[in-house]
PDB file of N, CA, C and O in Angstrom:
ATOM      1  N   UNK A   1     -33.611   6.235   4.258  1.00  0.00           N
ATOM      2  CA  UNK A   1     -33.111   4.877   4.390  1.00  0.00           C
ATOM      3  C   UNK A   1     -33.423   4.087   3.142  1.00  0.00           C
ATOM      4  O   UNK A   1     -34.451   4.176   2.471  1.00  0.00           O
ATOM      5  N   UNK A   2     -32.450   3.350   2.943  1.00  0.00           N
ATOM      6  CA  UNK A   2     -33.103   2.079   1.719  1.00  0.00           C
ATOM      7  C   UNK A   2     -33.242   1.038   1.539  1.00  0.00           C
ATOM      8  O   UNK A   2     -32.462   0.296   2.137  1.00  0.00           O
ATOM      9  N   UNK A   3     -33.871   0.650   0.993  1.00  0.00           N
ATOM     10  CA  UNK A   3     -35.155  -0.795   1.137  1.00  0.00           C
ATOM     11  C   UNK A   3     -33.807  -1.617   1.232  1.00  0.00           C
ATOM     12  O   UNK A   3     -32.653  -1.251   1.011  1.00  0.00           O
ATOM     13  N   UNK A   4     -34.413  -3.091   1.711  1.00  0.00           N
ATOM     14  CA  UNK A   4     -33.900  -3.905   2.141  1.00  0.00           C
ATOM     15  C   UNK A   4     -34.196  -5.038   1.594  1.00  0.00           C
ATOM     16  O   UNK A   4     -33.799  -6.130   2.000  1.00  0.00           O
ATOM     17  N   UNK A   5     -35.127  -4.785   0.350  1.00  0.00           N
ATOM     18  CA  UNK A   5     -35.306  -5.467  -1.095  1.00  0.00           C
ATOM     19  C   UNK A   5     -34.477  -5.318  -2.312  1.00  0.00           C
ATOM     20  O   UNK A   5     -34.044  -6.080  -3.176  1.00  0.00           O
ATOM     21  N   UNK A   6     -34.430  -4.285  -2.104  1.00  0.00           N
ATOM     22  CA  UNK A   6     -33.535  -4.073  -3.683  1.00  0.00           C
ATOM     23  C   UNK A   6     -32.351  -2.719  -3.223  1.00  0.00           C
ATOM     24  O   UNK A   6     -32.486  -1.505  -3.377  1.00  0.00           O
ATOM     25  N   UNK A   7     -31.531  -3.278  -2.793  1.00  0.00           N
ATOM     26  CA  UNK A   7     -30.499  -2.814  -2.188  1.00  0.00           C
ATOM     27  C   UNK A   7     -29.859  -2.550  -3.494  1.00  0.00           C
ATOM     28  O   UNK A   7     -29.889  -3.334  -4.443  1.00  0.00           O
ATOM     29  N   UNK A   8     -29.082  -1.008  -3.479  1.00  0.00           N
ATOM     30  CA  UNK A   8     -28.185  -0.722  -4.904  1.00  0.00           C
ATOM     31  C   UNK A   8     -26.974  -1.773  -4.735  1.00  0.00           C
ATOM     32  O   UNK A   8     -26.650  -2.137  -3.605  1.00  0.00           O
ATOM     33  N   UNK A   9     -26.326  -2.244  -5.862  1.00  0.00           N
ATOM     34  CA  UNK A   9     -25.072  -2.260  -6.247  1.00  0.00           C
ATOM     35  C   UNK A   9     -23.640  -1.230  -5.676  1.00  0.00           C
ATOM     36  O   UNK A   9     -23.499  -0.007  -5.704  1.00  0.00           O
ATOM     37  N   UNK A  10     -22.741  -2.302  -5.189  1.00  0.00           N
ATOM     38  CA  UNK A  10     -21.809  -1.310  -4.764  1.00  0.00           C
ATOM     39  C   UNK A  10     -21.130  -0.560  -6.021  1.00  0.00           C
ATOM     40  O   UNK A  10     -21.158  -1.128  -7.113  1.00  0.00           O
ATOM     41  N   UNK A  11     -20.635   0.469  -5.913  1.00  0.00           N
ATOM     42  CA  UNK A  11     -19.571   1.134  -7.334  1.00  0.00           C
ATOM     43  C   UNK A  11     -18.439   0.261  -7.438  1.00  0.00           C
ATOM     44  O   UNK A  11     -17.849  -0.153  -6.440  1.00  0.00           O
ATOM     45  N   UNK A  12     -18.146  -0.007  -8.510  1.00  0.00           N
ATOM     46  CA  UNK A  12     -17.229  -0.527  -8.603  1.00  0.00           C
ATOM     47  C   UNK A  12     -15.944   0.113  -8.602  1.00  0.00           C
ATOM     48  O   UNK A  12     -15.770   1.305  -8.854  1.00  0.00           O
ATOM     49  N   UNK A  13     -15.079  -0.688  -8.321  1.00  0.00           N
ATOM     50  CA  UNK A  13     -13.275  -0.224  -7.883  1.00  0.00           C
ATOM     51  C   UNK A  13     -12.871  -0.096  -9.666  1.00  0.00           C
ATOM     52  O   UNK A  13     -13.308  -0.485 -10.749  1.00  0.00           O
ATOM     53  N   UNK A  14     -11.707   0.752  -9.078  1.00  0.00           N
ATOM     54  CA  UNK A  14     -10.964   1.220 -10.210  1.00  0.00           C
ATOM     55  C   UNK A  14     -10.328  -0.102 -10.958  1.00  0.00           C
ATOM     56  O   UNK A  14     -10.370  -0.408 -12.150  1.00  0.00           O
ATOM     57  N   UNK A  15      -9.700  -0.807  -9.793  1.00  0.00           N
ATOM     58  CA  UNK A  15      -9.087  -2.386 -10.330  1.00  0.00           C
ATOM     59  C   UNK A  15     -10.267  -3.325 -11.441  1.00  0.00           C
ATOM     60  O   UNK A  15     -10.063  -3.808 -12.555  1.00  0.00           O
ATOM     61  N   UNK A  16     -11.705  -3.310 -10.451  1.00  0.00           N
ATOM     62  CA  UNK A  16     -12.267  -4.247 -11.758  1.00  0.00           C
ATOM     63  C   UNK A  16     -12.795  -2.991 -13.167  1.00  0.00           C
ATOM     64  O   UNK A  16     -13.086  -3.314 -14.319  1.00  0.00           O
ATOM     65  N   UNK A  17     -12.787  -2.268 -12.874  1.00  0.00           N
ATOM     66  CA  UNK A  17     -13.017  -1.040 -14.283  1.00  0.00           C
ATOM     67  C   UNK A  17     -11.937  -1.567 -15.184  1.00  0.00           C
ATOM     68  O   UNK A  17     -12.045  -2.039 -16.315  1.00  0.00           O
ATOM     69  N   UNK A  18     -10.812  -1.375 -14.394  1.00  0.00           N
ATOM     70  CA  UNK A  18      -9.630  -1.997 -15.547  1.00  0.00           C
ATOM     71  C   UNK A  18      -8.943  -3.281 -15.755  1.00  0.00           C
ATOM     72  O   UNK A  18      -7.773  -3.516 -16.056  1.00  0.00           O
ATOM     73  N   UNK A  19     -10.176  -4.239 -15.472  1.00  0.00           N
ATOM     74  CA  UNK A  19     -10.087  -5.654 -15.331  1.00  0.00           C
ATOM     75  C   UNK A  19     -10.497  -5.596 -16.362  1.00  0.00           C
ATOM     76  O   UNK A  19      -9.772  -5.913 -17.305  1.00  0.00           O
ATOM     77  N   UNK A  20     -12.135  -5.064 -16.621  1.00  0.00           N
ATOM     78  CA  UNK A  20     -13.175  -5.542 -17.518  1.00  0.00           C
ATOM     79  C   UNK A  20     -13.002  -4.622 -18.994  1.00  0.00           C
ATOM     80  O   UNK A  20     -13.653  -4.947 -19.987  1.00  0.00           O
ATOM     81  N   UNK A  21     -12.128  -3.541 -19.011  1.00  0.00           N
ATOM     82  CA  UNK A  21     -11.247  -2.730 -19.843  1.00  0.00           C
ATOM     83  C   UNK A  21     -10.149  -4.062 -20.624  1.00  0.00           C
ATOM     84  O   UNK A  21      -9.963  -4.315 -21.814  1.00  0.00           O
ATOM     85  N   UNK A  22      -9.834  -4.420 -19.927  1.00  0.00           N
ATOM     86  CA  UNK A  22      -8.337  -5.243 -20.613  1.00  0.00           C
ATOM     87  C   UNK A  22      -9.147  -6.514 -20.962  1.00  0.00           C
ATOM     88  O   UNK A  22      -8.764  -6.970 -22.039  1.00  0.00           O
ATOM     89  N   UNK A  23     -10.250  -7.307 -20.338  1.00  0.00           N
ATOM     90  CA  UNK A  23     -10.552  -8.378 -20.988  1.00  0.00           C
ATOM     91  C   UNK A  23     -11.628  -7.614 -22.248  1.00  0.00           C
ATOM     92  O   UNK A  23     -11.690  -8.393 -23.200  1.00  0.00           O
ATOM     93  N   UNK A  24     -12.093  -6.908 -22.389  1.00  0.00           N
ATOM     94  CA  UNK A  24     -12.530  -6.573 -23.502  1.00  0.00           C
ATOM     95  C   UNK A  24     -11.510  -6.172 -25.118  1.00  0.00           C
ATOM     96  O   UNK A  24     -11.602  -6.553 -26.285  1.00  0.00           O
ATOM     97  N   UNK A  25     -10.553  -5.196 -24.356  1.00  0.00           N
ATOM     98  CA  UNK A  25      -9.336  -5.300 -25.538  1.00  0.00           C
ATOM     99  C   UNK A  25      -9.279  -6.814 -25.890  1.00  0.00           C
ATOM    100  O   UNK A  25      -9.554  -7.017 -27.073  1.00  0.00           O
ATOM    101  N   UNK A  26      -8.949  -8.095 -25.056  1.00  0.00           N
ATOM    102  CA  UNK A  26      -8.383  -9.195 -25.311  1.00  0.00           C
ATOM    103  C   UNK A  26      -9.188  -9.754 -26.102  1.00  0.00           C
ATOM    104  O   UNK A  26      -8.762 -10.411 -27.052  1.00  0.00           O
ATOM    105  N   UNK A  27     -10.790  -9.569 -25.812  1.00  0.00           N
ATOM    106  CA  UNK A  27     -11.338 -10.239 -26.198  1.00  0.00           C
ATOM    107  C   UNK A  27     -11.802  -9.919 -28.059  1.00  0.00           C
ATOM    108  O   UNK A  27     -12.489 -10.570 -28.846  1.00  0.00           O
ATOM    109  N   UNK A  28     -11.069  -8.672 -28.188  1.00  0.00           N
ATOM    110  CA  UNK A  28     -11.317  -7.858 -29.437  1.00  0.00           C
ATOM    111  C   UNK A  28     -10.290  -8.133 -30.233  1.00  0.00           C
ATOM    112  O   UNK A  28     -10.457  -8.066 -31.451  1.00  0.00           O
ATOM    113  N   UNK A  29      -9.137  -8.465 -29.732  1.00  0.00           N
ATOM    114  CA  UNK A  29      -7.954  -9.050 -30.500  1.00  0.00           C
ATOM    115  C   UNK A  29      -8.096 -10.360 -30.774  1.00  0.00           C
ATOM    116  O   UNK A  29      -7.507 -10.878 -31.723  1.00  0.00           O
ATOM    117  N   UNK A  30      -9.134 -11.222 -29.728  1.00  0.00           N
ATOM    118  CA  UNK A  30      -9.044 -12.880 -30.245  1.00  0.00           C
ATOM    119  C   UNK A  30     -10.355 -12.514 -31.618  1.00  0.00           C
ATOM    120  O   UNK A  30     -10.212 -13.047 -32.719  1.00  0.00           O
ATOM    121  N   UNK A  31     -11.159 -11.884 -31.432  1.00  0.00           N
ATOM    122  CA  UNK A  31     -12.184 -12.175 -32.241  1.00  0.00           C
ATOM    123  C   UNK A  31     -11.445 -11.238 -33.825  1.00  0.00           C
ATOM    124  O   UNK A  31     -11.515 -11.730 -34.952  1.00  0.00           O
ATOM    125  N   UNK A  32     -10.961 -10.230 -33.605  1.00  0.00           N
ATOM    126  CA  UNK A  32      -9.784 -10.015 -35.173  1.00  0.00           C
ATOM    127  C   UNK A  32      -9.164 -11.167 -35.709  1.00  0.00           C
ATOM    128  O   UNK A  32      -9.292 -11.654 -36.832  1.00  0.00           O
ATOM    129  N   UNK A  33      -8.264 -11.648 -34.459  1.00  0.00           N
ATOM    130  CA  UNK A  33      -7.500 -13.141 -35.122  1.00  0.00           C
ATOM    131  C   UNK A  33      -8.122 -13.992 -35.497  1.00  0.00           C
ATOM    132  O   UNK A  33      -7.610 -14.836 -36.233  1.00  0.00           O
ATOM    133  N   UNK A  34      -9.233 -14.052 -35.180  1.00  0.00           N
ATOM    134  CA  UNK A  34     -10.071 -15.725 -35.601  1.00  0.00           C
ATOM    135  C   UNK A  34     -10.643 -14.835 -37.009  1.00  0.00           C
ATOM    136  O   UNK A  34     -10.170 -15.067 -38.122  1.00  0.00           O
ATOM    137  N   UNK A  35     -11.379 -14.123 -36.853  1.00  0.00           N
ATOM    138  CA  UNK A  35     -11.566 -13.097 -38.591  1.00  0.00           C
ATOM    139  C   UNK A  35     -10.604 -13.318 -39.824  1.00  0.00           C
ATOM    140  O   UNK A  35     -10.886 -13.476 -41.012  1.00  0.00           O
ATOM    141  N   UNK A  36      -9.069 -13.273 -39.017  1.00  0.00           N
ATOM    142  CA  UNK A  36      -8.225 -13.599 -40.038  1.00  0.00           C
ATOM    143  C   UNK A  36      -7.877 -14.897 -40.325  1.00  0.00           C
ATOM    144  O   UNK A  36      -7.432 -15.297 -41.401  1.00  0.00           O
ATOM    145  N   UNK A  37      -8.026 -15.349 -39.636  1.00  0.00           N
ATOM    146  CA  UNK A  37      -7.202 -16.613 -39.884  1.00  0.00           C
ATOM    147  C   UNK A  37      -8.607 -17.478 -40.688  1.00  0.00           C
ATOM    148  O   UNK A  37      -8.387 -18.449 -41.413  1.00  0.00           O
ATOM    149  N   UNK A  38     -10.014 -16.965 -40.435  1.00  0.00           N
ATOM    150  CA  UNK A  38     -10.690 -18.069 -41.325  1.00  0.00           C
ATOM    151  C   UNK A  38     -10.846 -17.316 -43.050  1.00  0.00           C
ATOM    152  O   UNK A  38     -11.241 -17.715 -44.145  1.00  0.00           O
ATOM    153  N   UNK A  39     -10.325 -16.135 -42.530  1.00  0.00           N
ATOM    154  CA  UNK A  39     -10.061 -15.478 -44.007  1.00  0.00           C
ATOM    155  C   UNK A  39      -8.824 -15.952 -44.771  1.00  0.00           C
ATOM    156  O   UNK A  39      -8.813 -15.984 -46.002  1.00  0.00           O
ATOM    157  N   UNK A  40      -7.862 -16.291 -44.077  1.00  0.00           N
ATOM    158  CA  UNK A  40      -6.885 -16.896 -44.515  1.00  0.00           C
ATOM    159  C   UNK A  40      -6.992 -18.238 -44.846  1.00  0.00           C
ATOM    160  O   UNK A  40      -6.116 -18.678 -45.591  1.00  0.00           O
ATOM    161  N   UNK A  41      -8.028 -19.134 -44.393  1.00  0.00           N
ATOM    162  CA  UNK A  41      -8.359 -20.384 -44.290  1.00  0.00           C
ATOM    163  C   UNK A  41      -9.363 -20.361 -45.548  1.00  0.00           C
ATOM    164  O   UNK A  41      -9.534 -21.456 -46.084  1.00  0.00           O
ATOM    165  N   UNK A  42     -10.008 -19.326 -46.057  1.00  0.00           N
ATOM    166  CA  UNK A  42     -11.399 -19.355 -47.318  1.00  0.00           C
ATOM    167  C   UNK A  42     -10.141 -18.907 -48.603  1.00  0.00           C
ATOM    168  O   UNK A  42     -10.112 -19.543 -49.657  1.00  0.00           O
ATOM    169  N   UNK A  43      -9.165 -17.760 -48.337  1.00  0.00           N
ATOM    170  CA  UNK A  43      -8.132 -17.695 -49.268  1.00  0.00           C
ATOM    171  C   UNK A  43      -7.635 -19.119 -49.809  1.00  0.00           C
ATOM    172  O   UNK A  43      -7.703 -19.398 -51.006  1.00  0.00           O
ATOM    173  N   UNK A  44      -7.029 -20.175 -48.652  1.00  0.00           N
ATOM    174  CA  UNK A  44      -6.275 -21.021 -49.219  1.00  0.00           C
ATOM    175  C   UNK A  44      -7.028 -22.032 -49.897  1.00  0.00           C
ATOM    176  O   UNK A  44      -6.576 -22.792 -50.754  1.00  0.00           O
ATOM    177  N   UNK A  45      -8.449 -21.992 -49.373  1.00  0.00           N
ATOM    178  CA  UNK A  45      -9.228 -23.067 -49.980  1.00  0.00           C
ATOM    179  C   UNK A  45      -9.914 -22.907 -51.514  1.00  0.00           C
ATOM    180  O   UNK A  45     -10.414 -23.862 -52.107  1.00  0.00           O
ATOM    181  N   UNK A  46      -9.836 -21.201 -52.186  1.00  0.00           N
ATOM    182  CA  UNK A  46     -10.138 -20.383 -53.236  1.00  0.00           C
ATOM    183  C   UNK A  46      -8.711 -21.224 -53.922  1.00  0.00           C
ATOM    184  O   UNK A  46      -8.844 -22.198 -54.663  1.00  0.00           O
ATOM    185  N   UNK A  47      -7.521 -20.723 -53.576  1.00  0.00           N
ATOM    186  CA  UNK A  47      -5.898 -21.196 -54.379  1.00  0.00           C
ATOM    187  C   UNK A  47      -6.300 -22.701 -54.583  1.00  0.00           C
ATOM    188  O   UNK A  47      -6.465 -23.183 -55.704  1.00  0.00           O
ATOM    189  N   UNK A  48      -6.436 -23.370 -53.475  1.00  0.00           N
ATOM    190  CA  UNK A  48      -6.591 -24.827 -53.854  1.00  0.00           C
ATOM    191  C   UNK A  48      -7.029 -25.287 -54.821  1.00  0.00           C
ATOM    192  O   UNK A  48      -6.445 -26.137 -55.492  1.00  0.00           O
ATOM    193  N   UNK A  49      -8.912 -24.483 -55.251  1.00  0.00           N
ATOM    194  CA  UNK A  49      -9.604 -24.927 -55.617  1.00  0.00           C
ATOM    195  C   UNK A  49      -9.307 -24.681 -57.474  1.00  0.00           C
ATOM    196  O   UNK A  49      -9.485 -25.318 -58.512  1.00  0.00           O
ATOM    197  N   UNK A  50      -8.869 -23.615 -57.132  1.00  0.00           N
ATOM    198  CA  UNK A  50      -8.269 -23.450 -58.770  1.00  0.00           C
ATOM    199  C   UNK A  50      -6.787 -24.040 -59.324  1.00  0.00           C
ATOM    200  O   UNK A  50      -6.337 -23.993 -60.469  1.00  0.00           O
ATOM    201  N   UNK A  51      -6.335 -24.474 -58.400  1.00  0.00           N
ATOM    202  CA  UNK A  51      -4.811 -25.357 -58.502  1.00  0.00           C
ATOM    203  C   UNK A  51      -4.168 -24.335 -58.570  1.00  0.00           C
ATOM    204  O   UNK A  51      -3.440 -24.558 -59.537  1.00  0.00           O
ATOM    205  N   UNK A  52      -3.842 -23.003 -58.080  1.00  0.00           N
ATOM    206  CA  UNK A  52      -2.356 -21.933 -57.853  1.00  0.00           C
ATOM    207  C   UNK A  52      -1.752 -23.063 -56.777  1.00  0.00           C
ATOM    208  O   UNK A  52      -0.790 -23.611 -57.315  1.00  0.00           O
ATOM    209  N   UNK A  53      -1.966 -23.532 -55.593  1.00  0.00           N
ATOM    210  CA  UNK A  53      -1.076 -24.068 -54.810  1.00  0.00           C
ATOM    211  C   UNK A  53      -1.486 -25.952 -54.566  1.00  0.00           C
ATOM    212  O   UNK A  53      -2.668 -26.263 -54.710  1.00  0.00           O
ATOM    213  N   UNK A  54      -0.863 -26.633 -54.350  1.00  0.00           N
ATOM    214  CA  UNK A  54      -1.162 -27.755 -53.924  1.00  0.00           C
ATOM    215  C   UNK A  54      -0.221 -28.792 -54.685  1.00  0.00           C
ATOM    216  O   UNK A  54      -0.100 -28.581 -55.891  1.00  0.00           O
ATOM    217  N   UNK A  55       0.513 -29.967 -54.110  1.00  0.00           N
ATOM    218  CA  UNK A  55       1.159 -30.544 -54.492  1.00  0.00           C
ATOM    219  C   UNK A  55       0.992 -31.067 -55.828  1.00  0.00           C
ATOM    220  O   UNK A  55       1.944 -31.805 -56.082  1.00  0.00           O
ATOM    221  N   UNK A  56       0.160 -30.987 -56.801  1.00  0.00           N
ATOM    222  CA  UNK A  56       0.238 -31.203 -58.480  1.00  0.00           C
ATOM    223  C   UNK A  56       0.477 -29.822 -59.360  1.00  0.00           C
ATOM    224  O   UNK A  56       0.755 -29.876 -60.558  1.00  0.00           O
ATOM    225  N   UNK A  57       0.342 -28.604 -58.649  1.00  0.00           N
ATOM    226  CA  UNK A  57       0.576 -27.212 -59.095  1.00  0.00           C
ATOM    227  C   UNK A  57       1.802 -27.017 -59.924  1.00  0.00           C
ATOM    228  O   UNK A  57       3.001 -27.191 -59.705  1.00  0.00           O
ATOM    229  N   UNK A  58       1.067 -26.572 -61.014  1.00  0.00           N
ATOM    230  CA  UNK A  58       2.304 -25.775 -62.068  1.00  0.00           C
ATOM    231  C   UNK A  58       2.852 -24.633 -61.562  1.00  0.00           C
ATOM    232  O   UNK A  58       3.898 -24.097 -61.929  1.00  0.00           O
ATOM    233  N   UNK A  59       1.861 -24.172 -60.430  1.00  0.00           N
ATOM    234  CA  UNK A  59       2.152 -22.432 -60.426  1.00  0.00           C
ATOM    235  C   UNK A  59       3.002 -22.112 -59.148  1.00  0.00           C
ATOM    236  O   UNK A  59       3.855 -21.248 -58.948  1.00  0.00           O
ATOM    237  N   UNK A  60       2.470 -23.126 -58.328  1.00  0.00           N
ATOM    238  CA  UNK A  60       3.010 -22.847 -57.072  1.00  0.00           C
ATOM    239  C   UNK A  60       4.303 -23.317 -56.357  1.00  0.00           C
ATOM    240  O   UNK A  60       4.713 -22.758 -55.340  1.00  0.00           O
ATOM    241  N   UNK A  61       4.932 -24.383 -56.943  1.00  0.00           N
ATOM    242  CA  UNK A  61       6.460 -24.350 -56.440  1.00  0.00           C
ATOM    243  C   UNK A  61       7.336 -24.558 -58.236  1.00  0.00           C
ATOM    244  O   UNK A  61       7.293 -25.520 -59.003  1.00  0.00           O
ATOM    245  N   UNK A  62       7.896 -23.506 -58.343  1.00  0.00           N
ATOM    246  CA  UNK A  62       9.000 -22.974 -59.156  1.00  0.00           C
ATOM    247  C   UNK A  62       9.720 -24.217 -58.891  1.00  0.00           C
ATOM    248  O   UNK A  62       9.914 -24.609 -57.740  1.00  0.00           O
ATOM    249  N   UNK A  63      10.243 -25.036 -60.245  1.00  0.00           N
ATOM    250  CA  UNK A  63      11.905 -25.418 -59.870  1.00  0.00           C
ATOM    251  C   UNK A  63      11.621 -27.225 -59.940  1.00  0.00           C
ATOM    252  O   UNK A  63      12.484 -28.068 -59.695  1.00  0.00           O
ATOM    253  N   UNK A  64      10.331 -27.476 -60.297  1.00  0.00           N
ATOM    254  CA  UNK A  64       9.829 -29.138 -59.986  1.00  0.00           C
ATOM    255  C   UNK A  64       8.157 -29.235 -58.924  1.00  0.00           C
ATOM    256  O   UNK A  64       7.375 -28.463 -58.369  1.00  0.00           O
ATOM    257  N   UNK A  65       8.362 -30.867 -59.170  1.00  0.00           N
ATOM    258  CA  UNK A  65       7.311 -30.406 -58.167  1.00  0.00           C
ATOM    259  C   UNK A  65       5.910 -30.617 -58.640  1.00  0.00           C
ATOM    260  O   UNK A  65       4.967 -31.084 -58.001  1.00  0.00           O
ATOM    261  N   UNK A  66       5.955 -30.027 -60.347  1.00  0.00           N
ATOM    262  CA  UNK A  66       4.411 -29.671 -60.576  1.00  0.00           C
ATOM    263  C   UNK A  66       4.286 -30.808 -61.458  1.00  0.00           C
ATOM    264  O   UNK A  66       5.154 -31.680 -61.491  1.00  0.00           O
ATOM    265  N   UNK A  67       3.002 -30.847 -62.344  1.00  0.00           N
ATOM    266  CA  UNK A  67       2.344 -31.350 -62.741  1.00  0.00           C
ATOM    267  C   UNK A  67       3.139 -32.659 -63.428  1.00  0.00           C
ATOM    268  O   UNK A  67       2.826 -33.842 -63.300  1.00  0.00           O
ATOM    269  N   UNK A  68       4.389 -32.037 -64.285  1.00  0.00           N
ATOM    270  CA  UNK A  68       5.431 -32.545 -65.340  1.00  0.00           C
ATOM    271  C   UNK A  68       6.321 -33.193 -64.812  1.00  0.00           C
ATOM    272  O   UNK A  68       6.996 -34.054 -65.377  1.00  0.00           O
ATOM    273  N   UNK A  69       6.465 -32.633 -62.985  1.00  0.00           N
ATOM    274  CA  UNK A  69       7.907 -33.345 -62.808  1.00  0.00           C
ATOM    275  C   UNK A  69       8.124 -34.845 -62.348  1.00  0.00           C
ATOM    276  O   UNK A  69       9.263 -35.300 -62.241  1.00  0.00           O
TER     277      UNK A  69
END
């Protein structure tokens, strides 16, 4: 017989196995996207900082625009 203190845990069902399966994928794809996007966010702030892009840029819009026009 078993104690009536520390009773086991039931097994878990196949449904929450592949509950806690799919929120882990999800949760592995939000934490990639946020990786990129503040990598993409330290990129644009590197371009900024050297003037490749930003509204006084020679380099970054072709055609007007920059420094001269």
């Amino acid at each position: 017989m078993g104690s009536i203190f520390s009773p086991k845990p039931p097994p878990k069902s196949q449904a929450q196995i592949d509950y806690e399966a799919r929120l882990e994928r999800e949760t592995k794809a939000q934490e990639e996207a946020k990786a990129a996007a503040e990598a993409n966010a330290k990129e644009t702030e590197n371009k900024k900082a050297k003037g490749l892009i930003g509204s006084r840029s020679l380099f970054g819009n072709p055609g007007g625009r920059g420094f001269y026009s």
